[in-house]
ROSE-4610 file (N, C-alpha, C; in Angstrom, 1 decimal, always signed):
// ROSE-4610
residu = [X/X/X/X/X/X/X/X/X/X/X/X/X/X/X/X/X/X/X/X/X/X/X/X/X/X/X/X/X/X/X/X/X/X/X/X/X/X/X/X/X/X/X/X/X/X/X/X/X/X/X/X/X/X/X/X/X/X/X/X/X/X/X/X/X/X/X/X/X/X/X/X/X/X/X/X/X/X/X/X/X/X/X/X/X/X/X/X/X/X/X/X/X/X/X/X/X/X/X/X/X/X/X/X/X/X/X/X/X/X/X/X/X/X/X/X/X/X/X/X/X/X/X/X/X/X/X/X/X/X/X/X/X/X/X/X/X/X/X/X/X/X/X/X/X/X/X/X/X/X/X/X/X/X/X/X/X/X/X/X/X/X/X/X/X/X/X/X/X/X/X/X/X/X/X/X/X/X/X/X/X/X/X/X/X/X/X/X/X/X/X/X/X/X/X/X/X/X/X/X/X/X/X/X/X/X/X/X/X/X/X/X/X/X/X/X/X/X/X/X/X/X/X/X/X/X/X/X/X/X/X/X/X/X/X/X/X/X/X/X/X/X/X/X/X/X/X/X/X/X/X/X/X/X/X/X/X/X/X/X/X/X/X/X/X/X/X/X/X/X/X/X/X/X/X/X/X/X/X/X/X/X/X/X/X/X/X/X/X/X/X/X/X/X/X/X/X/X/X/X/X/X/X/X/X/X/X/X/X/X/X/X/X/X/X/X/X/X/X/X/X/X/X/X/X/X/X]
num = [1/1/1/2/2/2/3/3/3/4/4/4/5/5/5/6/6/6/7/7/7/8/8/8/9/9/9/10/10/10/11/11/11/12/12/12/13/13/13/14/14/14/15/15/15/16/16/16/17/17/17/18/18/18/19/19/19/20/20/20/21/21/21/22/22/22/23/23/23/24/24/24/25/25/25/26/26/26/27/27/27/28/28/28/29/29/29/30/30/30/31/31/31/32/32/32/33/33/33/34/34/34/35/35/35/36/36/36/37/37/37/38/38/38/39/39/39/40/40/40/41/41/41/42/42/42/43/43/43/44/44/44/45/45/45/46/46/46/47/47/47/48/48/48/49/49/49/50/50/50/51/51/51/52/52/52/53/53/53/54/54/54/55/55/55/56/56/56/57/57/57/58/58/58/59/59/59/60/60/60/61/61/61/62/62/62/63/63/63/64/64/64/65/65/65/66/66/66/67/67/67/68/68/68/69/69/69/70/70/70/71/71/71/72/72/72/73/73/73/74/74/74/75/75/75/76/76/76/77/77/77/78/78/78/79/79/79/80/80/80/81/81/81/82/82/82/83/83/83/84/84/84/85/85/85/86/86/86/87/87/87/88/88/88/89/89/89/90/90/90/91/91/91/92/92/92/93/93/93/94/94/94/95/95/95/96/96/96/97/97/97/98/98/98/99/99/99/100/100/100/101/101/101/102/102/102/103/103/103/104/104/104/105/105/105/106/106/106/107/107/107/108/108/108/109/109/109]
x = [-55.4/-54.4/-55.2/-54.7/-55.6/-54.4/-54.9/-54.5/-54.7/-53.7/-53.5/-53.0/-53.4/-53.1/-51.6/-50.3/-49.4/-49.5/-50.0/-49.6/-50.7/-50.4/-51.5/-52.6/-53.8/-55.2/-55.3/-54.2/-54.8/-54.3/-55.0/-54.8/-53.6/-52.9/-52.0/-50.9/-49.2/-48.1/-47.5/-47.3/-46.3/-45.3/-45.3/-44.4/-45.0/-46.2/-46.8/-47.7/-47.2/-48.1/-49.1/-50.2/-50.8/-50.9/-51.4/-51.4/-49.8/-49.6/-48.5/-48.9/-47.7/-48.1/-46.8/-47.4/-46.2/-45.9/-44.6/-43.8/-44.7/-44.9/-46.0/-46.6/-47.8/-48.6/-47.5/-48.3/-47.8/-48.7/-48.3/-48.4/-48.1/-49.0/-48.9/-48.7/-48.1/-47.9/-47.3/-46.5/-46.1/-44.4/-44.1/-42.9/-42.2/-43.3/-43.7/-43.8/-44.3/-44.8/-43.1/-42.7/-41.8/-40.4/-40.1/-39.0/-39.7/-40.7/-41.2/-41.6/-41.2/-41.7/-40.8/-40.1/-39.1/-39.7/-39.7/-40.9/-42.4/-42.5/-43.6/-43.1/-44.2/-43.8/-43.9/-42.6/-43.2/-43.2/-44.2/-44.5/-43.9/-43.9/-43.4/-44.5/-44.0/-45.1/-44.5/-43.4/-43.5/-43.3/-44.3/-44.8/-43.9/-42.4/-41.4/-42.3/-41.5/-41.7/-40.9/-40.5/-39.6/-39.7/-39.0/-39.5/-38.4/-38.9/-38.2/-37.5/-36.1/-35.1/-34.5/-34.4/-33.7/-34.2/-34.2/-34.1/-33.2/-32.8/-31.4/-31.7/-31.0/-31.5/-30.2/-30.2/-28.8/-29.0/-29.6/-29.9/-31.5/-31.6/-33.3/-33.0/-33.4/-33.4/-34.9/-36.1/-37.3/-37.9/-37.0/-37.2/-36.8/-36.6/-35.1/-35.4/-33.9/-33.8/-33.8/-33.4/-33.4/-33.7/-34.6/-35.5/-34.2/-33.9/-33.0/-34.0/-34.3/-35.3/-34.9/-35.0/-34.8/-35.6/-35.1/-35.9/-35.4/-36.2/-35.8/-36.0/-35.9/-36.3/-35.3/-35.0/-34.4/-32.8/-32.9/-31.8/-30.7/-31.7/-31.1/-31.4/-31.2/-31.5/-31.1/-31.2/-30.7/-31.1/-30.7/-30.5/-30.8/-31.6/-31.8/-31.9/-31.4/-31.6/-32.7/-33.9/-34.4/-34.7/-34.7/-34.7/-36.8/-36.4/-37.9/-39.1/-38.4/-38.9/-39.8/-39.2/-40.0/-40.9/-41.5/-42.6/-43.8/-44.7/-45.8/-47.1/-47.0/-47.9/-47.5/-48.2/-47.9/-49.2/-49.1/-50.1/-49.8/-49.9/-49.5/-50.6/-52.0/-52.7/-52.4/-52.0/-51.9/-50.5/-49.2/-48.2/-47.2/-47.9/-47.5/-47.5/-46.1/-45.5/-45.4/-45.6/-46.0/-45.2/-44.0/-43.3/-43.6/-43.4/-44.0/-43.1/-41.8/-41.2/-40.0/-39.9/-39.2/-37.7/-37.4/-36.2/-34.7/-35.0/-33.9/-32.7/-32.4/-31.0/-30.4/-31.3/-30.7/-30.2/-30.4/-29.0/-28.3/-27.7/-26.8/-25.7/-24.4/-23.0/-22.4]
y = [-2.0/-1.1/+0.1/+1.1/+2.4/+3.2/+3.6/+4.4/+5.6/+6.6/+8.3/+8.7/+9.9/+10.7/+11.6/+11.4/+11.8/+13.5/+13.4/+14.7/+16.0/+17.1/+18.2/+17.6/+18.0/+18.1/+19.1/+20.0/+20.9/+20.2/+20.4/+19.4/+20.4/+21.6/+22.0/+21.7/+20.8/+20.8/+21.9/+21.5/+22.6/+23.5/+24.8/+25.5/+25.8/+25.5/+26.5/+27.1/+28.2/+29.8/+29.4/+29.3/+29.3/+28.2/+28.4/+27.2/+27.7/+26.6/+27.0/+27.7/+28.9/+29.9/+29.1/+29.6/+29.1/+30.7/+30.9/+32.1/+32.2/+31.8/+32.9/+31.6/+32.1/+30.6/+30.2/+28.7/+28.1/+28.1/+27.9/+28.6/+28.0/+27.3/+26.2/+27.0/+28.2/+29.0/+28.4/+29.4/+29.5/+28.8/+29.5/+29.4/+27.6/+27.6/+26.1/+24.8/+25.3/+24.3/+24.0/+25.3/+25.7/+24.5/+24.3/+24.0/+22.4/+21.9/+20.8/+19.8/+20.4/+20.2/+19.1/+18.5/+17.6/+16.6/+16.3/+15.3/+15.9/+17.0/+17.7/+17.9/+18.4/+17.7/+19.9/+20.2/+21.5/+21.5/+22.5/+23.1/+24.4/+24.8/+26.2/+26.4/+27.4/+27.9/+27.2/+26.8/+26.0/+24.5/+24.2/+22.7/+22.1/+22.6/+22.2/+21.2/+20.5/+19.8/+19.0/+19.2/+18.4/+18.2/+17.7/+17.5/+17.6/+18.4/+18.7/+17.7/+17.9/+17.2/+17.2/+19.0/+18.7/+20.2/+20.8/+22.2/+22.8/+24.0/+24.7/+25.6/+25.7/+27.1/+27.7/+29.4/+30.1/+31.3/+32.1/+33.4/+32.8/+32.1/+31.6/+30.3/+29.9/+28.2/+27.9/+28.9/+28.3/+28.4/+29.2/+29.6/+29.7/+28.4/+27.7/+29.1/+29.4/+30.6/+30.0/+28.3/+28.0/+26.3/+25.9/+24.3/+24.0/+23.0/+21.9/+20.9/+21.1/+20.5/+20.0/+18.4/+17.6/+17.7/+17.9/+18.0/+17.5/+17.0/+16.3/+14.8/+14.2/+12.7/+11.7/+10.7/+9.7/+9.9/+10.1/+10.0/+11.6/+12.2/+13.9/+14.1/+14.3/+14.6/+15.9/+17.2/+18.2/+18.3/+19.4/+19.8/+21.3/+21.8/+23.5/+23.8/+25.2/+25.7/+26.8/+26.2/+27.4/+28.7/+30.0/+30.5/+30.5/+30.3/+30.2/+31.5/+32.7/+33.7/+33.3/+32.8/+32.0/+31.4/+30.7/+29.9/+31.2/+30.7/+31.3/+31.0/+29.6/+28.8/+27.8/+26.9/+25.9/+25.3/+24.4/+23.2/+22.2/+22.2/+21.2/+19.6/+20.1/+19.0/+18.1/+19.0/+18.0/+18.1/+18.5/+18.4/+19.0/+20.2/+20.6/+21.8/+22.5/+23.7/+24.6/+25.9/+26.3/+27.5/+27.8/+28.6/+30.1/+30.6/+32.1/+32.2/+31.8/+31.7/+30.5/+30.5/+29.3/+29.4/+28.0/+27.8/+27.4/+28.4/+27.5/+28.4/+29.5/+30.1/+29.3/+28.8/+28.9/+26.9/+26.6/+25.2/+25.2/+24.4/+24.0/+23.8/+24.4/+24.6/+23.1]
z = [-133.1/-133.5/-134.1/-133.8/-134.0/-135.2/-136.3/-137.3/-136.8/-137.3/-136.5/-138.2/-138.5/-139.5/-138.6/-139.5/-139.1/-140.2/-141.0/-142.1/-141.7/-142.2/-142.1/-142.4/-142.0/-142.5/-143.5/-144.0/-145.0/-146.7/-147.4/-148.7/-149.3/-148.9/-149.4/-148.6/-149.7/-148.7/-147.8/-147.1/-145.9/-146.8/-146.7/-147.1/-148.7/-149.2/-150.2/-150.3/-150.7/-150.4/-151.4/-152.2/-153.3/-154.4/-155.3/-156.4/-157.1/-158.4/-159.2/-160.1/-160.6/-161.6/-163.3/-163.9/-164.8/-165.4/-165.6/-165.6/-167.1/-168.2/-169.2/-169.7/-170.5/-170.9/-172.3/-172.1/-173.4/-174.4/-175.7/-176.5/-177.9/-178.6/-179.2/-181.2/-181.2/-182.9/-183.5/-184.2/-185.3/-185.0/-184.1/-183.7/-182.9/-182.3/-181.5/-183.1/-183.9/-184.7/-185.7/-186.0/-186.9/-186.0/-184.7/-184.2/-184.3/-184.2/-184.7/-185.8/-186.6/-188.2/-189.1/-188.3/-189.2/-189.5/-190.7/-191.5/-192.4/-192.3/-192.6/-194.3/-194.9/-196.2/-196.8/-197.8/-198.1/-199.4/-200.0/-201.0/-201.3/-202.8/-203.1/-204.3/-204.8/-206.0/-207.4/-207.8/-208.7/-208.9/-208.5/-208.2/-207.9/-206.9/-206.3/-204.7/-204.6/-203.2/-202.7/-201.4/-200.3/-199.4/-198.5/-197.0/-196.1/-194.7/-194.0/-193.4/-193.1/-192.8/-191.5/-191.4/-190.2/-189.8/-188.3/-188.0/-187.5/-187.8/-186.9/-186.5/-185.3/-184.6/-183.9/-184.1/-184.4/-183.3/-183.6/-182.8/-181.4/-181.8/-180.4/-180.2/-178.7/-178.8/-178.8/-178.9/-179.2/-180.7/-181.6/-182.4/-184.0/-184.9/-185.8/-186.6/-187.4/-187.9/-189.9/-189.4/-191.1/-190.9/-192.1/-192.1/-193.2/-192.9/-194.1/-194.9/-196.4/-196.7/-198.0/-197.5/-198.7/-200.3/-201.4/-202.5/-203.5/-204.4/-205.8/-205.3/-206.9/-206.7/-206.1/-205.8/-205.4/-206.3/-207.5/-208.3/-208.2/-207.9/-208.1/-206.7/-205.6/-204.3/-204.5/-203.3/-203.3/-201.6/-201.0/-199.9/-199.8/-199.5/-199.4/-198.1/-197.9/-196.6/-196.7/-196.0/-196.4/-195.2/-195.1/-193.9/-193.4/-192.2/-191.2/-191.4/-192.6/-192.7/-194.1/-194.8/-195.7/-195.8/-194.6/-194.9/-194.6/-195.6/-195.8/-194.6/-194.6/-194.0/-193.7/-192.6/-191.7/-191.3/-191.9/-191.5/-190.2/-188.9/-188.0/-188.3/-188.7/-188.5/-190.1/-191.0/-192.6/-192.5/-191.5/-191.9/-193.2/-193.3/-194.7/-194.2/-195.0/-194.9/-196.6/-196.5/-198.3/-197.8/-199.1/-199.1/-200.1/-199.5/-200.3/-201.5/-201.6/-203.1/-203.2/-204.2/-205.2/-204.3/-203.8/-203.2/-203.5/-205.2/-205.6/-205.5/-205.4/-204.5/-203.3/-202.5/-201.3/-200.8/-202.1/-202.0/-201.1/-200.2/-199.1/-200.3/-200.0/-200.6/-200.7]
């Protein structure tokens, strides 16, 4: 029994012009990290600290416009919204997010 190559001999499929392009690169920032951050632990300047909870996103779908970040001890919980303009810095590899000011206006109602 004799085997026969039924397909092209060219290593590209039938009907593609070229390699694939991806419409723009990706892009591993600020913005990428920010919509991933649920569990990341934040800091503020008065030795406040909580941890992110949840993200929302309002005006962009790659982009959250406000972090929900759990704060206070076990007995006193609180809930703050904080806006995504606020964070100062973002740590993806230590997981820690540091807010340029004190989050205590912006309590969840």
């Amino acid at each position: 029994m004799e085997w026969r190559r039924t397909q092209p001999t060219s290593s590209r499929p039938a009907g593609i012009d070229g390699g694939l392009e991806f419409p723009r690169a990706v892009r591993f920032g600020r913005d990428y990290w920010l919509s991933r951050c649920v569990g990341f632990h934040v800091d503020w300047p008065t030795d406040g600290r909580g941890t992110v909870e949840e993200v929302r996103f309002g005006s962009r779908h790659d982009r959250p416009d406000t972090l929900v970040v759990r704060a206070g001890g076990r007995l006193r919980p609180r809930r703050l919204l904080v806006p995504a303009e606020a964070v100062d810095s973002l740590s993806p590899r230590e997981r820690r997010i540091s807010l340029g000011s004190d989050p205590d206006s912006w309590a969840e109602p």
